[in-house]
N, CA and C atoms as a LAMMPS dump frame, in Angstrom:
ITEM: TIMESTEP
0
ITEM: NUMBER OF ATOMS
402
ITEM: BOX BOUNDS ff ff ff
-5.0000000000000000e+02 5.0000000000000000e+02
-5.0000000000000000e+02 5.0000000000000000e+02
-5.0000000000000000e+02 5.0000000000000000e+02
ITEM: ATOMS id mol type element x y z
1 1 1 N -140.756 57.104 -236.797
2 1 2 C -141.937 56.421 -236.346
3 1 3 C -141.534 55.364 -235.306
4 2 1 N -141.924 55.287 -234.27
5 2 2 C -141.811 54.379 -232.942
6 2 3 C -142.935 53.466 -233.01
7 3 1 N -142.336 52.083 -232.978
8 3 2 C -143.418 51.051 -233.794
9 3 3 C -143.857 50.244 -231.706
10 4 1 N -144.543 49.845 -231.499
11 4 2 C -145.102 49.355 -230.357
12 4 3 C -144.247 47.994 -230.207
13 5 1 N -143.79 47.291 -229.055
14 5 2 C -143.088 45.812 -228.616
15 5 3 C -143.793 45.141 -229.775
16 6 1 N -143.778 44.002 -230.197
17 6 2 C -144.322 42.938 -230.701
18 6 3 C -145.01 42.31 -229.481
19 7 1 N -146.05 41.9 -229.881
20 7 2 C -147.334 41.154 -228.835
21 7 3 C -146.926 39.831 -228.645
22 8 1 N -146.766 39.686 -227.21
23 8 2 C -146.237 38.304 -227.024
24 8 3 C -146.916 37.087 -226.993
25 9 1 N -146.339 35.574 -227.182
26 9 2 C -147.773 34.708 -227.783
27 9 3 C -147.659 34.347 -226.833
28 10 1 N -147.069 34.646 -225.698
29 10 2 C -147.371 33.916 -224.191
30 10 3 C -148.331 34.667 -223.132
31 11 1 N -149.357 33.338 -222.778
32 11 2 C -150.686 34.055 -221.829
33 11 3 C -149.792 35.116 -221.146
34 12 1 N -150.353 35.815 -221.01
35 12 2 C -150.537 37.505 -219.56
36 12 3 C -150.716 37.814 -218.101
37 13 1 N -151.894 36.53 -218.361
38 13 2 C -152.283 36.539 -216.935
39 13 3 C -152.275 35.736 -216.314
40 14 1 N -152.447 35.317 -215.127
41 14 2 C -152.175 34.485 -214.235
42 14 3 C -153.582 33.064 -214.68
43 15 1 N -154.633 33.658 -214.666
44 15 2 C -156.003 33.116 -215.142
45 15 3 C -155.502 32.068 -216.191
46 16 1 N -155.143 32.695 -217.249
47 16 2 C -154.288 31.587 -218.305
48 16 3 C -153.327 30.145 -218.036
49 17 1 N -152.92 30.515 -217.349
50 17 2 C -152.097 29.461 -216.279
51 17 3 C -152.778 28.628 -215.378
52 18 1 N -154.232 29.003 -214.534
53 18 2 C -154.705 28.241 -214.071
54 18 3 C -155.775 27.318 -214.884
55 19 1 N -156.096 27.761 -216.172
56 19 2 C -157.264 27.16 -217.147
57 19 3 C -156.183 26.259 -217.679
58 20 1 N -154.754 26.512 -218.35
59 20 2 C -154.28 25.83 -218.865
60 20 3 C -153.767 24.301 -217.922
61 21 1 N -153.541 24.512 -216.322
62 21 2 C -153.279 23.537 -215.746
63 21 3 C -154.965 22.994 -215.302
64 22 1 N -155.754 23.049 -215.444
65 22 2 C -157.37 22.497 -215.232
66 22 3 C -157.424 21.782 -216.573
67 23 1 N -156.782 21.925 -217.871
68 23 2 C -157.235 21.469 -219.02
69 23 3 C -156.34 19.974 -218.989
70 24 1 N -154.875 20.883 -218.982
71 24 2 C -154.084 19.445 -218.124
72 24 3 C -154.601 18.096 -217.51
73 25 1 N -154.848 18.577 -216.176
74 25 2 C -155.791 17.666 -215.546
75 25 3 C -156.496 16.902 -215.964
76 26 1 N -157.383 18.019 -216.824
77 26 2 C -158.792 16.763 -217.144
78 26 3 C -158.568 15.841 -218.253
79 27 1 N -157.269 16.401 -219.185
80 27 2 C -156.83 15.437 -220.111
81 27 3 C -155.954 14.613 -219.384
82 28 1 N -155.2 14.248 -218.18
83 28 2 C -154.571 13.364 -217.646
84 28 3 C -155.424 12.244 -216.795
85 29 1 N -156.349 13.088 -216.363
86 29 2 C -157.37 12.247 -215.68
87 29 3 C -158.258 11.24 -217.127
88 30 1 N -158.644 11.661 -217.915
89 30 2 C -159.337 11.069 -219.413
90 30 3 C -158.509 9.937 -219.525
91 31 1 N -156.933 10.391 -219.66
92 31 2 C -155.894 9.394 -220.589
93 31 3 C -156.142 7.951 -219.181
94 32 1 N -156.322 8.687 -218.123
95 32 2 C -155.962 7.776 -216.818
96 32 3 C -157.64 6.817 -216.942
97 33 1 N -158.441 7.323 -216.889
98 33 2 C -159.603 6.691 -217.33
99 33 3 C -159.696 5.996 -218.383
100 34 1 N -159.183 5.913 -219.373
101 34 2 C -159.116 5.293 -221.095
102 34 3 C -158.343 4.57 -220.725
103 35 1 N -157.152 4.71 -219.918
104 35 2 C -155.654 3.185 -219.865
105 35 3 C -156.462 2.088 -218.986
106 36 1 N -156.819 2.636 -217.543
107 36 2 C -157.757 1.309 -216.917
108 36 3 C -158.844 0.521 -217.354
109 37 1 N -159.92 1.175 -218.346
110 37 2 C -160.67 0.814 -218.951
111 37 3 C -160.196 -0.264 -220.265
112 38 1 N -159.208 0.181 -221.038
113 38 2 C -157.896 -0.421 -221.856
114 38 3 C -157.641 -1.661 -221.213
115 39 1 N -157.153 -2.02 -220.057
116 39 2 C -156.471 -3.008 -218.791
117 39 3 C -157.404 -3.387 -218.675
118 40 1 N -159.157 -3.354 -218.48
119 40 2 C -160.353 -4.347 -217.961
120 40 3 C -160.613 -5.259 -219.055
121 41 1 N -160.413 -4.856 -220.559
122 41 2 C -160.544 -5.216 -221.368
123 41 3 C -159.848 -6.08 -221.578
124 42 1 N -158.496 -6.444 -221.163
125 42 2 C -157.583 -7.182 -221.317
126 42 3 C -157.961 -8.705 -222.042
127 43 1 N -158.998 -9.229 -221.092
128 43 2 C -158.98 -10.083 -220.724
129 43 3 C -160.065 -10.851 -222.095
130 44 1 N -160.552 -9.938 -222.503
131 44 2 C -161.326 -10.015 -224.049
132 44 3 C -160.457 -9.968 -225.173
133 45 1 N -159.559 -8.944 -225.166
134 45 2 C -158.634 -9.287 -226.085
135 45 3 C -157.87 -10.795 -226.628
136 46 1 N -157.308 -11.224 -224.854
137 46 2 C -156.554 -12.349 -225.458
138 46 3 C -157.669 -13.308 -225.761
139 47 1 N -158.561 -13.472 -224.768
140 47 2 C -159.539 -14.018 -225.018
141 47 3 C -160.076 -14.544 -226.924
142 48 1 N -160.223 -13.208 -227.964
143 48 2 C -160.481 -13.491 -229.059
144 48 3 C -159.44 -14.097 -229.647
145 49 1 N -157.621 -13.238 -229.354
146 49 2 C -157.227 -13.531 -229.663
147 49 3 C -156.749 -15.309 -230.067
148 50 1 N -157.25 -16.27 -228.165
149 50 2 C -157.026 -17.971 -228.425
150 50 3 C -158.465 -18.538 -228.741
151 51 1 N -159.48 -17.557 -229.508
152 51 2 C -160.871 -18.256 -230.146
153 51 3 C -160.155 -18.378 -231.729
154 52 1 N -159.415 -17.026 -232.077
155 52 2 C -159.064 -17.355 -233.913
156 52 3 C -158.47 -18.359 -233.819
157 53 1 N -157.557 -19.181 -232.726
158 53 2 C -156.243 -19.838 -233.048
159 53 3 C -157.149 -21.154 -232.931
160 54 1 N -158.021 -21.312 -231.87
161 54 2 C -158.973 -22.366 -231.76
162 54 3 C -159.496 -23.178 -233.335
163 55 1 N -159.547 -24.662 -233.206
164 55 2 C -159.798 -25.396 -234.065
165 55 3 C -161.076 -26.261 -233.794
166 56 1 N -160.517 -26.869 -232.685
167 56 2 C -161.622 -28.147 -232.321
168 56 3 C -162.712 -27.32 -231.508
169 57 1 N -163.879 -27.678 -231.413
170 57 2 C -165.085 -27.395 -230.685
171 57 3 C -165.126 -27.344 -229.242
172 58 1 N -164.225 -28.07 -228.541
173 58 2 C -163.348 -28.262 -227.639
174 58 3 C -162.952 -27.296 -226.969
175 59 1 N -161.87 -26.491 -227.427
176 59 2 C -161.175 -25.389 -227.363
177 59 3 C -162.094 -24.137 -227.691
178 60 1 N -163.13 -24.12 -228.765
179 60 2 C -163.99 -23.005 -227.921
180 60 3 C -164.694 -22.891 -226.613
181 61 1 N -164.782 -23.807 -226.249
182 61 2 C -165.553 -24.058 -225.151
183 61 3 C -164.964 -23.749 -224.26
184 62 1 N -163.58 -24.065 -223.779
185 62 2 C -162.193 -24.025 -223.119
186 62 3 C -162.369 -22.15 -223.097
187 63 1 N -162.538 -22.087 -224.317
188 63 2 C -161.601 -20.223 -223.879
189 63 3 C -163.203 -19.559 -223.475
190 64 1 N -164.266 -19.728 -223.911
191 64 2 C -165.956 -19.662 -223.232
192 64 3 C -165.52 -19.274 -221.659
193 65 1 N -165.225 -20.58 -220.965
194 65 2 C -165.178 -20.936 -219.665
195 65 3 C -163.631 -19.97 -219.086
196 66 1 N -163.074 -19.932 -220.291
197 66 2 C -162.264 -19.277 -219.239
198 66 3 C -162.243 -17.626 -218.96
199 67 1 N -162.947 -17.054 -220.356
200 67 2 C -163.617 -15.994 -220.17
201 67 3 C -164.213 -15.656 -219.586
202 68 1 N -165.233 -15.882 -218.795
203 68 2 C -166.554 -16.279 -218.096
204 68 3 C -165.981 -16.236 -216.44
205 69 1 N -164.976 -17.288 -216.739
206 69 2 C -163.705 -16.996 -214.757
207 69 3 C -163.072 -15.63 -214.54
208 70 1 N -162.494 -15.197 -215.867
209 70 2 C -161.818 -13.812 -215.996
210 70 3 C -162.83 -12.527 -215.374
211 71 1 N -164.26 -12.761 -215.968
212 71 2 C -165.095 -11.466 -215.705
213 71 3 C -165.904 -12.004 -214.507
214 72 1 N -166.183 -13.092 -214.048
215 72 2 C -167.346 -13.289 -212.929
216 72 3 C -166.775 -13.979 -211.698
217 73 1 N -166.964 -13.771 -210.744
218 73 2 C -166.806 -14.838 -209.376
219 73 3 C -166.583 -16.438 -209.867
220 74 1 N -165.354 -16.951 -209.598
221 74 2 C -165.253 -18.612 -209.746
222 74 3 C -166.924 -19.296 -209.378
223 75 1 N -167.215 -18.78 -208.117
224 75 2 C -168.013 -19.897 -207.68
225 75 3 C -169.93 -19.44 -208.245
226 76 1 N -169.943 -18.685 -208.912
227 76 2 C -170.903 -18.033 -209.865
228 76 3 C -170.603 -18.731 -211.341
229 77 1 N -169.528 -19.197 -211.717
230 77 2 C -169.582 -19.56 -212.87
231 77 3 C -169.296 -21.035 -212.893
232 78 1 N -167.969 -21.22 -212.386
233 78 2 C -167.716 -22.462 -212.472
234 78 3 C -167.947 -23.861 -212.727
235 79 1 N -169.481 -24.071 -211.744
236 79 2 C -169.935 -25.418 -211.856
237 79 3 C -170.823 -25.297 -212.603
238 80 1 N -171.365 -24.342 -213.896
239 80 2 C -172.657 -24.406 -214.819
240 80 3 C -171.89 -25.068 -216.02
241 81 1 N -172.824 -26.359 -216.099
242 81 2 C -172.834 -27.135 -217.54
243 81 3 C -174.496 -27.243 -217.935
244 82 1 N -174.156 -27.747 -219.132
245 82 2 C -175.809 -27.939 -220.149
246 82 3 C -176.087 -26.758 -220.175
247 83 1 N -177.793 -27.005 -219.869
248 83 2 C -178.634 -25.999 -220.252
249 83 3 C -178.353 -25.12 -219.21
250 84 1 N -178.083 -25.035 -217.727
251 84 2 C -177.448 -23.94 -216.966
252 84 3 C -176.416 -23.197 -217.698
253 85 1 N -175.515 -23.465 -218.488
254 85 2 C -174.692 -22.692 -218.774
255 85 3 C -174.952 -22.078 -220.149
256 86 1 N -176.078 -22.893 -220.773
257 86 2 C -176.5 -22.063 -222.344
258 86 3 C -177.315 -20.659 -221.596
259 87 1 N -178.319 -21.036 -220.675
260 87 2 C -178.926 -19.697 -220.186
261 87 3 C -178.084 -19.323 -219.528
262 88 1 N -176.837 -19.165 -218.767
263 88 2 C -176.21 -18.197 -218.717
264 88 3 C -175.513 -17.459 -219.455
265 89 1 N -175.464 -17.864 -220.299
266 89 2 C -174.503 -17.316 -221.654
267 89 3 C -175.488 -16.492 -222.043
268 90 1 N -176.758 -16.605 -222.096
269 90 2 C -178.08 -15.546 -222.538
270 90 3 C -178.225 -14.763 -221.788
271 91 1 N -178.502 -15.021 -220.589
272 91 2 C -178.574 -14.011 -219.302
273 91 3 C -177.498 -13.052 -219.321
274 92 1 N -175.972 -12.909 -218.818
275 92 2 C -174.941 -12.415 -219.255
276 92 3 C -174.267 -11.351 -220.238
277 93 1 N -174.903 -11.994 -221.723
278 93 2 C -175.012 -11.033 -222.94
279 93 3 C -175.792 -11.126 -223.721
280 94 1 N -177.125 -9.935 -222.805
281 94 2 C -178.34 -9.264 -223.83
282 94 3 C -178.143 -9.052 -225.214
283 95 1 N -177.057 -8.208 -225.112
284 95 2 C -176.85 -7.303 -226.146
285 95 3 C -176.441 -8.151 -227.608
286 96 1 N -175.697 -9.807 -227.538
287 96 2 C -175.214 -10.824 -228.025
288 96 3 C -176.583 -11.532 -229.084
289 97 1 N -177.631 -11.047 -228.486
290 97 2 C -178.898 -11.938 -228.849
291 97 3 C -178.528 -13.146 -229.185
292 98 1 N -178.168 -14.128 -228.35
293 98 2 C -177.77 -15.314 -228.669
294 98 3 C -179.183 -15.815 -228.397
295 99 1 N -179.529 -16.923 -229.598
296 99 2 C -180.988 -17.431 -229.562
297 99 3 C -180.333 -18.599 -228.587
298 100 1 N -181.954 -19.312 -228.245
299 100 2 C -181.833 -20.774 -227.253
300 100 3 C -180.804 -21.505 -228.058
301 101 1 N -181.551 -22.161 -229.207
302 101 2 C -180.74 -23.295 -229.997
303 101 3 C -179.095 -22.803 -229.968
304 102 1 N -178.588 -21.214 -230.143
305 102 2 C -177.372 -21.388 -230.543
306 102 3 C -176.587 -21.189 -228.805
307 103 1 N -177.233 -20.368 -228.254
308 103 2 C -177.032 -20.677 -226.732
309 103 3 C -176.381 -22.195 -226.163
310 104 1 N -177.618 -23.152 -226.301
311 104 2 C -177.86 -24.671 -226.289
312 104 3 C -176.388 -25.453 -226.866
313 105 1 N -176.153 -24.947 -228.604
314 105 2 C -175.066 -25.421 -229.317
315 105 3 C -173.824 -25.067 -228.401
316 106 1 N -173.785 -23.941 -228.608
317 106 2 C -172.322 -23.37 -227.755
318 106 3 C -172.206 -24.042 -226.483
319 107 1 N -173.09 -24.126 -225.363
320 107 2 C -172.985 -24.975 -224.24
321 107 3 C -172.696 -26.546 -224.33
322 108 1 N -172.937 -27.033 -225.441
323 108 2 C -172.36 -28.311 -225.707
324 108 3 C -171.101 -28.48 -226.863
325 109 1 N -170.483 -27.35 -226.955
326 109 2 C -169.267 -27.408 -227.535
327 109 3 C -168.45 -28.457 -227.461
328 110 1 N -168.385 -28.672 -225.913
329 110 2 C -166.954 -29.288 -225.017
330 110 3 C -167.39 -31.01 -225.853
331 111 1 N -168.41 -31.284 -225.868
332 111 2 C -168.908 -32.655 -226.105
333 111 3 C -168.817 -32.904 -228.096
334 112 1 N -168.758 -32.362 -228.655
335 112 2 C -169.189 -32.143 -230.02
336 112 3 C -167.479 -32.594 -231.079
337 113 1 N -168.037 -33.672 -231.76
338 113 2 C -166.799 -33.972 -232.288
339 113 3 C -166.549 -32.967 -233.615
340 114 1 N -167.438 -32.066 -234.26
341 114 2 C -167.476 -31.24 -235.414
342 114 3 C -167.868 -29.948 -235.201
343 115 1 N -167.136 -28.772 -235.798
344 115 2 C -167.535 -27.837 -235.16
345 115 3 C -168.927 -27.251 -235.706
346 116 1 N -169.901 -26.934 -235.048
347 116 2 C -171.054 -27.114 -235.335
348 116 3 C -171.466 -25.297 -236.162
349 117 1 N -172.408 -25.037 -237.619
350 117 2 C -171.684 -23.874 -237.901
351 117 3 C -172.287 -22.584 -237.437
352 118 1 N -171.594 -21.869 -237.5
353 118 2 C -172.006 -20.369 -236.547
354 118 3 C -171.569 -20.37 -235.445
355 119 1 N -171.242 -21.914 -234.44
356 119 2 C -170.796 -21.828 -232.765
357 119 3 C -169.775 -20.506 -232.632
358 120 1 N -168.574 -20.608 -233.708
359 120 2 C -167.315 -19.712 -232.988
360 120 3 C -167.787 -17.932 -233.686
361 121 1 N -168.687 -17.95 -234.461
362 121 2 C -169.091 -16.392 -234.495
363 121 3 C -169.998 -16.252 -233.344
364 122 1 N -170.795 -16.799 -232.843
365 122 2 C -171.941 -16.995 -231.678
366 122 3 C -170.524 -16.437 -230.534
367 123 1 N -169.539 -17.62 -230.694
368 123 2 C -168.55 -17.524 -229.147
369 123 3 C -167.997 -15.857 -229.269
370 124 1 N -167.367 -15.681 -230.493
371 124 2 C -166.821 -14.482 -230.898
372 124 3 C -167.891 -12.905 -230.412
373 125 1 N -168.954 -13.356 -230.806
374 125 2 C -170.102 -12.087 -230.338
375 125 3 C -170.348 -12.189 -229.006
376 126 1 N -170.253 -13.386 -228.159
377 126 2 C -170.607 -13.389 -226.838
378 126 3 C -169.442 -12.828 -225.909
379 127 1 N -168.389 -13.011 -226.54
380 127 2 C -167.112 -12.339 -225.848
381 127 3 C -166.606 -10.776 -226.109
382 128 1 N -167.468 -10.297 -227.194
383 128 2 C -167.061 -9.099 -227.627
384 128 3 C -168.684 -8.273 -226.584
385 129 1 N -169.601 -9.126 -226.648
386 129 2 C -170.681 -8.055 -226.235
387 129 3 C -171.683 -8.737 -224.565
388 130 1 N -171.089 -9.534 -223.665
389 130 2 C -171.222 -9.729 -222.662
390 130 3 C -170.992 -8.707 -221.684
391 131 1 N -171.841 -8.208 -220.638
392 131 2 C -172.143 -7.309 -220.056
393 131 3 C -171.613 -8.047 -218.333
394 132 1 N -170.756 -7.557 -217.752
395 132 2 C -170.322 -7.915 -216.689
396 132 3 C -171.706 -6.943 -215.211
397 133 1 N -172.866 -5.974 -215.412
398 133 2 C -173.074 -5.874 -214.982
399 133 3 C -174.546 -7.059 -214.834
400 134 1 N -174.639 -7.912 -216.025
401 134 2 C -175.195 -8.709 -215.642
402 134 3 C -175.46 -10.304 -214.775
């Protein structure tokens, strides 16, 4: 009895080779899309990371403002204090639903000898869900 080659597990055709380098691609292009997107984020990361280490009311405010330089034009952010900078903190991040009053609180961080309560979950949600196309 003459038994047939064994069937080889390598594609045949040429077709196979070009789907397999298109699949390539689009998973190198993905990974390449996911790392820059990874890198924009950066700046939120450390960001939470010096809000946990933060103590004084002070220093939230500090990493607020410096978040805020990281994602927007200096001269768009820079000079907003008070109530300019509580409604921008609203304007900015919809998605944050930061009410007036806690808006208001957080914008007077820098001034506040106690940390006032909810400010650094308020700061924490505004840095995790602020919208740079706003």
């Amino acid at each position: 009895m003459i038994l047939p080659p064994p069937i080889s597990l390598w594609p045949a055709t040429p077709a196979w080779y070009v789907l397999g380098a298109l699949i390539l691609l689009v998973l190198l292009g993905l990974a390449w899309l996911g790392w820059r997107a990874w890198r924009r984020r950066s700046y939120r990361r450390e960001a939470l990371r010096e809000l946990e280490a933060a103590q004084a009311p002070a220093e939230i405010a500090i990493v607020l403002k410096r978040t805020a330089l990281a994602a927007w034009p200096r001269a768009s952010v820079a000079s907003l204090t008070g109530a300019e900078w509580a409604s921008w903190l609203r304007a900015s991040a919809p998605r944050a639903r930061l009410t007036e009053a806690m808006a208001q609180r957080i914008a007077e961080l820098a001034y506040l000898p106690v940390m006032p309560p909810g400010a650094k979950d308020a700061a924490r949600n505004w840095i995790r869900r602020h919208d740079l196309r706003a």
